[in-house]
N, C-alpha and C positions, 0 to 999 in steps of 0.2 A: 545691318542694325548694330550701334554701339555695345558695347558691353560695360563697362564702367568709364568713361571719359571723366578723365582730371590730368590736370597740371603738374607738369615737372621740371625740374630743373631750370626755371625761369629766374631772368636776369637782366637791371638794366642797366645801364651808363649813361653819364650824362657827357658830355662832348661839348664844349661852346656853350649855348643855351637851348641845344637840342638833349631830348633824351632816346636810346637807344635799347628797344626793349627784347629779346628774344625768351625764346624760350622752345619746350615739346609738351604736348597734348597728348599722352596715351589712352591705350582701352575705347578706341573708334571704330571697333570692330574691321568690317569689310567695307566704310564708305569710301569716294574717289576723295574727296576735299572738304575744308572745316573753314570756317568765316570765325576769324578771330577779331574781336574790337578792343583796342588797348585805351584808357583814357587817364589823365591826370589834372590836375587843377597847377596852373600854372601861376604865383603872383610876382608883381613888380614890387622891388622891396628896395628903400631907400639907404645911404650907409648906414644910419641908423638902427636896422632894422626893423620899421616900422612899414604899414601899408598907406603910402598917402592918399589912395584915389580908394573908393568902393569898386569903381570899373578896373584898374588894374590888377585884377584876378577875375581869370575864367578858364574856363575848362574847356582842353582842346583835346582830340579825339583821333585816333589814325584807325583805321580797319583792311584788312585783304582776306582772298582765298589764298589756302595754302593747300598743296596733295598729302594725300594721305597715304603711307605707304608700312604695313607691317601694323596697320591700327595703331600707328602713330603719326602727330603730323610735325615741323619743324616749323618755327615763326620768328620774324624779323619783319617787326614795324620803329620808324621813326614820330617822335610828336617833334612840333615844334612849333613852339608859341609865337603866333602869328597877332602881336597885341596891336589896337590904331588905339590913340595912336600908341608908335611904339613905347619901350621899356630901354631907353637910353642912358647910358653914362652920365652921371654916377651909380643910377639904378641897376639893381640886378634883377634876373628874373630865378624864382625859386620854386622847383617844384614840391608838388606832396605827392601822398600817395598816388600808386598806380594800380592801375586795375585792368586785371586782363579778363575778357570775356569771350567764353562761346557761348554764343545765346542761341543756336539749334539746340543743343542741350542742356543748357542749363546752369555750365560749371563757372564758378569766378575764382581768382586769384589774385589778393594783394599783395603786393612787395609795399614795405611802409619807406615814407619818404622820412624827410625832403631831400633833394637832388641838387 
């Protein structure tokens, strides 16, 4: 049974138009594994920096198991904005916040954007 589960040391990068999120989960007591779900809002932004389309932003989502070892767990998810159609030159895509979730227990964590 956990004992206090919360977020630590999480962090992300963004790489291309991918973002790259890790982070550790402490206080998971004695479980084997923790189901982490990372998600952010991704938009297609014009040089301008304007949104042309309502549909060029949406929210995409990565999740795994990870083991648990010492009631803590270690995580590394990828998002990557998979837009139709896509988010081309000269567009860029821009992320916001990100939000890290275990939802067996409860806990969330924002890192604020944009990316």
């Amino acid at each position: 049974m956990a004992g206090n589960p919360h977020f630590i040391a999480v962090s992300a990068e963004r790489v291309g138009d991918n973002l790259y999120v890790s982070g550790k989960e402490a206080g998971l007591g004695n479980e084997t594994q923790v189901h982490i779900v990372v998600s952010s809002e991704a938009s297609c932004i014009n040089p301008g920096g304007k949104h042309p389309k309502a549909e060029n932003k949406e929210t995409f989502t990565a999740q795994g198991d990870f083991p648990v070892q010492n009631g803590q767990a270690t995580f590394n998810l990828t998002l990557v904005a998979n837009f139709q159609p896509s988010c081309s030159p000269p567009m860029d895509i821009v992320w916001g916040d990100i939000t890290i979730t275990d939802v067996a227990h409860g806990v969330s964590k924002t890192i604020k954007g944009p990316f």
